[in-house]
Backbone as a printed PyTorch tensor [residue, N CA C, xyz], in Angstrom:
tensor([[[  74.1730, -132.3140,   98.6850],
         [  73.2400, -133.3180,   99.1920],
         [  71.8190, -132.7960,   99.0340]],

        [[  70.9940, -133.5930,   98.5140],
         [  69.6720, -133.2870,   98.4750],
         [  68.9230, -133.3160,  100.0260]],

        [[  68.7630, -132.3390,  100.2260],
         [  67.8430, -131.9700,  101.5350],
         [  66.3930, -132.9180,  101.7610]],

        [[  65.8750, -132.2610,  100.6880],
         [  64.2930, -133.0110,  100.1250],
         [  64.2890, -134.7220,  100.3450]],

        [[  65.5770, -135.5380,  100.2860],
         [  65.0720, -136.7290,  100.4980],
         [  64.7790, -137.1980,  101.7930]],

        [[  65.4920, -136.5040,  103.1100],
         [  65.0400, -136.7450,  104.2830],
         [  64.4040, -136.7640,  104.8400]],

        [[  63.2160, -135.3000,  104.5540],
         [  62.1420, -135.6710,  105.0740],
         [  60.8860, -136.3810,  104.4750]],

        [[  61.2280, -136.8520,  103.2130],
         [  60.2280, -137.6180,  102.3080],
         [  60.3030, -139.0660,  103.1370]],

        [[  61.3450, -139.2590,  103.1370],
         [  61.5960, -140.6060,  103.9970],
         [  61.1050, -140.6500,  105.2750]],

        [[  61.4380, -139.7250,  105.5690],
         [  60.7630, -139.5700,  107.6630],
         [  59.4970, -140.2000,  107.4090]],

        [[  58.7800, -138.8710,  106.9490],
         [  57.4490, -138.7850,  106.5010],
         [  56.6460, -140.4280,  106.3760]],

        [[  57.8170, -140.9190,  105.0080],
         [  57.1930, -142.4510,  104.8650],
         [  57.2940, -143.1940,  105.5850]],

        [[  58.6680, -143.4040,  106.5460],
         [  58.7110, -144.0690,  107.4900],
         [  58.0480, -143.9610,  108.6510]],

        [[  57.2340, -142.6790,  108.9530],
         [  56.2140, -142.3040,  110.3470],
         [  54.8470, -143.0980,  109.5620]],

        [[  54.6300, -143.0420,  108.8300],
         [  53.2890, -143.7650,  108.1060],
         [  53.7520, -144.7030,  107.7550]],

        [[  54.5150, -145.8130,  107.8090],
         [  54.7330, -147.1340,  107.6660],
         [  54.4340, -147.9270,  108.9600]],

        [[  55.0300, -147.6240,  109.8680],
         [  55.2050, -147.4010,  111.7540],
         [  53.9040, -147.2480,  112.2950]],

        [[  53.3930, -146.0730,  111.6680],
         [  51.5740, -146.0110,  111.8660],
         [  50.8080, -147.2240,  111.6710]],

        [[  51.2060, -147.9610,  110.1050],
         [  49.7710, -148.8290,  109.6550],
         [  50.8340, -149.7640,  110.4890]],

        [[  52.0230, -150.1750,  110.5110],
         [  52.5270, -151.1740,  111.2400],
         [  51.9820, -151.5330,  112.4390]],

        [[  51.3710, -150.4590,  113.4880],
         [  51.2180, -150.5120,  115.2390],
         [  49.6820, -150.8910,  114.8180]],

        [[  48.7930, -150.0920,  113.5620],
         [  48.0850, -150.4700,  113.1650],
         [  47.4670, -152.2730,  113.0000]],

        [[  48.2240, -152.8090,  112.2880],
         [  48.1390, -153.9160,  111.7460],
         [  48.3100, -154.6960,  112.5430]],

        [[  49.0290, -154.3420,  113.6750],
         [  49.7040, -155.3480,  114.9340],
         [  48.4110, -155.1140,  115.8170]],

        [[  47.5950, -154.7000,  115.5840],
         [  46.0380, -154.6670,  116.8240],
         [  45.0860, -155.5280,  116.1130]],

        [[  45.2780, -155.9040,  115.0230],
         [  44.3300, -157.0880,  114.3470],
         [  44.6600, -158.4480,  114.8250]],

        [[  43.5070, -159.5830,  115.7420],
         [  43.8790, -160.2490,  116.0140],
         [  43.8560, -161.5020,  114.6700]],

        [[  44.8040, -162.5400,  114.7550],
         [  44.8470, -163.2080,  113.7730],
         [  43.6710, -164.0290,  112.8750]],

        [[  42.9600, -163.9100,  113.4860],
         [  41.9680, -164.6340,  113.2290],
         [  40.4250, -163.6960,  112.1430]],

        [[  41.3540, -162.3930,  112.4550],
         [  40.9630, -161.1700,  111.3770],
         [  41.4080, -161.0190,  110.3740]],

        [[  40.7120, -160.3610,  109.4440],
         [  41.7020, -159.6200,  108.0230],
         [  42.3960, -158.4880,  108.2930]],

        [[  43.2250, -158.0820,  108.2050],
         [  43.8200, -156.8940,  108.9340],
         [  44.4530, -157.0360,  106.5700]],

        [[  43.6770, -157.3320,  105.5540],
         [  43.5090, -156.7820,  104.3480],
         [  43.8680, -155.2970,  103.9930]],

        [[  43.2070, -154.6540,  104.6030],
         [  42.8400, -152.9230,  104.1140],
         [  44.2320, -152.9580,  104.6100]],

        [[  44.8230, -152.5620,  105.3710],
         [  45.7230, -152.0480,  106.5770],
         [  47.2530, -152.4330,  105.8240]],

        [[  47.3130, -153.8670,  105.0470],
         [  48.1360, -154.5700,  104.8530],
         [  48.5310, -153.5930,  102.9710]],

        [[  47.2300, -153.6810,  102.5210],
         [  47.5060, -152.8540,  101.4120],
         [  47.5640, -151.7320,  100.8680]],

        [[  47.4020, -150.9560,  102.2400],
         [  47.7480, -149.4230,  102.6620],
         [  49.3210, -149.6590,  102.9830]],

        [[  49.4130, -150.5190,  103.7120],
         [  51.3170, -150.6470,  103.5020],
         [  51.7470, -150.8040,  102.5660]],

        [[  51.7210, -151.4010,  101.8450],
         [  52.3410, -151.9470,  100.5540],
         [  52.4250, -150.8620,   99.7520]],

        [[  51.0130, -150.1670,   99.6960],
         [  51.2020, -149.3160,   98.2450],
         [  51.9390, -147.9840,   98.8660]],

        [[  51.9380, -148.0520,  100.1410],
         [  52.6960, -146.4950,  100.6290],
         [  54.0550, -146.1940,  100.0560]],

        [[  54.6280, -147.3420,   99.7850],
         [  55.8680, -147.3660,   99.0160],
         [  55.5650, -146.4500,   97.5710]],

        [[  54.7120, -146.6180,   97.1150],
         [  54.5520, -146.5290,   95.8060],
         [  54.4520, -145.1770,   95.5270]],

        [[  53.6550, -144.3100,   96.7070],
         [  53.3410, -143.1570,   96.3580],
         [  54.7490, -141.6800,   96.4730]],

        [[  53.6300, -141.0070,   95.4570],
         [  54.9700, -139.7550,   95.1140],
         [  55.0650, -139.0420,   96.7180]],

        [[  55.9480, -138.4540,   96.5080],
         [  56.5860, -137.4800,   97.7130],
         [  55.5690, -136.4700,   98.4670]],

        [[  55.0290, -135.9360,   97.1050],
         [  54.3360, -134.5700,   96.8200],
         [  52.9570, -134.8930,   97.6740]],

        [[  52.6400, -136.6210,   97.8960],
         [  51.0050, -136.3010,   98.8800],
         [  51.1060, -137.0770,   99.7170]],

        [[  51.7780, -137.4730,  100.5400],
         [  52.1990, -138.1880,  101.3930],
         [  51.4630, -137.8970,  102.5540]],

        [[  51.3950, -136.5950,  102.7350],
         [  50.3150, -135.7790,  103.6790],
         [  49.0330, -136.1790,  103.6530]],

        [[  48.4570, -136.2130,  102.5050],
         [  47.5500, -136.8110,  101.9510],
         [  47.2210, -138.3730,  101.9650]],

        [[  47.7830, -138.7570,  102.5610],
         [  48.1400, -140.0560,  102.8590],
         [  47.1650, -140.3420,  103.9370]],

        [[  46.7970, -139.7740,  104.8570],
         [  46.3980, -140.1510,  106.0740],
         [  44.8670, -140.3310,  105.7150]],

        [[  44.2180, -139.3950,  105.0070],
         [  43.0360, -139.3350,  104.0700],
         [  42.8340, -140.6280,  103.3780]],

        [[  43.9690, -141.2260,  102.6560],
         [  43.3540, -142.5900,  102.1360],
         [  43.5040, -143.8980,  103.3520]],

        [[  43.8850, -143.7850,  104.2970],
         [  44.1970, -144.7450,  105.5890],
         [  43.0040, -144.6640,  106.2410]],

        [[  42.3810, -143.0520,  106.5710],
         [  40.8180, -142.8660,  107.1560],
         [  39.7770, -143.2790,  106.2590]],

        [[  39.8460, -143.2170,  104.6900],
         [  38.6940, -143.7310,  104.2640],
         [  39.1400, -144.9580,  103.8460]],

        [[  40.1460, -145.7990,  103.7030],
         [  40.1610, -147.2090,  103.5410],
         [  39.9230, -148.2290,  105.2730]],

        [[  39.6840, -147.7680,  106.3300],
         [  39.5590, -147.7860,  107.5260],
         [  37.9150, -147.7590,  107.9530]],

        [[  37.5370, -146.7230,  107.3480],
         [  36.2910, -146.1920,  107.8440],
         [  34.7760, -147.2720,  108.1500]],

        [[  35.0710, -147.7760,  107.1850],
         [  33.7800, -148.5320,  106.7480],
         [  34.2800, -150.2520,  107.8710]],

        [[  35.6020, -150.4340,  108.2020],
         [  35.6700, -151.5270,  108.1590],
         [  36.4310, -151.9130,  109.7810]],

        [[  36.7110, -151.1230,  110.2200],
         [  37.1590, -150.7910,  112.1640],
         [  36.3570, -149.7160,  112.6620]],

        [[  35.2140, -149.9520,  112.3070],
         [  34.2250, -148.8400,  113.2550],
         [  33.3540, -149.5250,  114.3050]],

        [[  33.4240, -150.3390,  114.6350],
         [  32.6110, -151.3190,  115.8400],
         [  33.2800, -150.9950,  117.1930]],

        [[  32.2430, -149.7570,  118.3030],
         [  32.1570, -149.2340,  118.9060],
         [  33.0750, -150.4050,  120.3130]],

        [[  32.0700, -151.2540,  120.2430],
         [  32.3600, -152.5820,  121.2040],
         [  33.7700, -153.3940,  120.9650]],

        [[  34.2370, -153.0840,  119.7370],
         [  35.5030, -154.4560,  119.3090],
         [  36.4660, -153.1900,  119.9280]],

        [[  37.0130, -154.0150,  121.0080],
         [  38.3650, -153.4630,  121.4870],
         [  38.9880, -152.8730,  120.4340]],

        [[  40.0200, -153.8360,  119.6990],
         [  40.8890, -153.4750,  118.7960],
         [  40.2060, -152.6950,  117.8760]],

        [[  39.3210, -152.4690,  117.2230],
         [  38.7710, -151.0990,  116.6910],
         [  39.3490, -149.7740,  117.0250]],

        [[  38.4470, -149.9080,  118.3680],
         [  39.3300, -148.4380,  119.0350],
         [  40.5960, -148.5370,  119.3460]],

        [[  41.4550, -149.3190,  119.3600],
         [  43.1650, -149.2580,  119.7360],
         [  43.3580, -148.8970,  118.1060]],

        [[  43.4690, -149.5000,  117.2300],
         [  43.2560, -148.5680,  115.3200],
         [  42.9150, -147.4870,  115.4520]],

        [[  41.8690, -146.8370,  115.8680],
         [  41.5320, -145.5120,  115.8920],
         [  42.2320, -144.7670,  116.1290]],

        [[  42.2430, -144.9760,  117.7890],
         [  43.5820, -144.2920,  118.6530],
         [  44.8050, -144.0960,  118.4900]],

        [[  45.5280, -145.4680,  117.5330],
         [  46.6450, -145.0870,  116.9000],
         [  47.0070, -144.2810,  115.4360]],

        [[  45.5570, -144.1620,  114.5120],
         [  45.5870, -143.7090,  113.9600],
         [  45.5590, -142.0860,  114.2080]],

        [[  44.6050, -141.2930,  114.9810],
         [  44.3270, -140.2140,  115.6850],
         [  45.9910, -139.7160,  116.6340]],

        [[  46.5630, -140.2340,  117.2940],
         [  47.5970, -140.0250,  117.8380],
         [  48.2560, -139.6970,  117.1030]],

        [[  49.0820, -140.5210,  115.7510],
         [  49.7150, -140.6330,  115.2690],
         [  49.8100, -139.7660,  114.0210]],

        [[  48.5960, -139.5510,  113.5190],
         [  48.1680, -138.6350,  112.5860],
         [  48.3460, -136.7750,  113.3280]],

        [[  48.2260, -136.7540,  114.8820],
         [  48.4750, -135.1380,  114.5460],
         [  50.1520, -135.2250,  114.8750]],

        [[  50.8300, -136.0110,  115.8170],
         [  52.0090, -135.7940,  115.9460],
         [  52.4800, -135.7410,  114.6320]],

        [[  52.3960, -136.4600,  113.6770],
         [  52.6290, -136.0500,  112.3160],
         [  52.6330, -134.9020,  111.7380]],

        [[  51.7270, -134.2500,  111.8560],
         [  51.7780, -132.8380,  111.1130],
         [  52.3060, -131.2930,  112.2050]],

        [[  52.2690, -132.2300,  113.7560],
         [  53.5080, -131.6000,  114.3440],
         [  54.7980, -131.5720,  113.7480]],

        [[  55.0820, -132.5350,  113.5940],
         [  56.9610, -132.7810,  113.1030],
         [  56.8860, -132.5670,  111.9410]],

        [[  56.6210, -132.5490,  111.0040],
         [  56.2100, -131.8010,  109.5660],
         [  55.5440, -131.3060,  109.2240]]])
């Protein structure tokens, strides 16, 4: 049995779960865009930067949930920040 595919999968599935809790703080009447096509392509990517992953979620994020005052901003943040070190706890 290949060892290596389990935690590639974890991995993708903890960053799917992420932009998911993510995406679920955009109220409808928002683009929750960026967030939606950070999911999509997460599928796509190799094994090998997955880690690296969190880097394109903070700068596809950055410019566009930074409004100090918008609630849901900071609930994105927060789940991103949470979620991002327990991550590199468990792997």
């Amino acid at each position: 049995m290949n060892t290596e595919i389990l935690p590639t999968n974890a991995k993708r599935d903890y960053i799917a779960v992420t932009l998911k809790n993510m995406i679920e703080c955009v109220p409808p009447d928002e683009s929750a865009n960026t967030l939606n096509k950070l999911y999509e392509s997460l599928y796509y990517q190799a094994p090998e930067i997955l880690d690296k992953y969190w880097s394109k979620i903070f700068l596809g994020c950055k410019d566009e949930f930074n409004e100090e005052d918008v609630i849901w901003h900071g609930k994105i943040y927060d789940i991103y920040h949470e979620r991002m070190k327990e991550y590199f706890k468990m792997f």
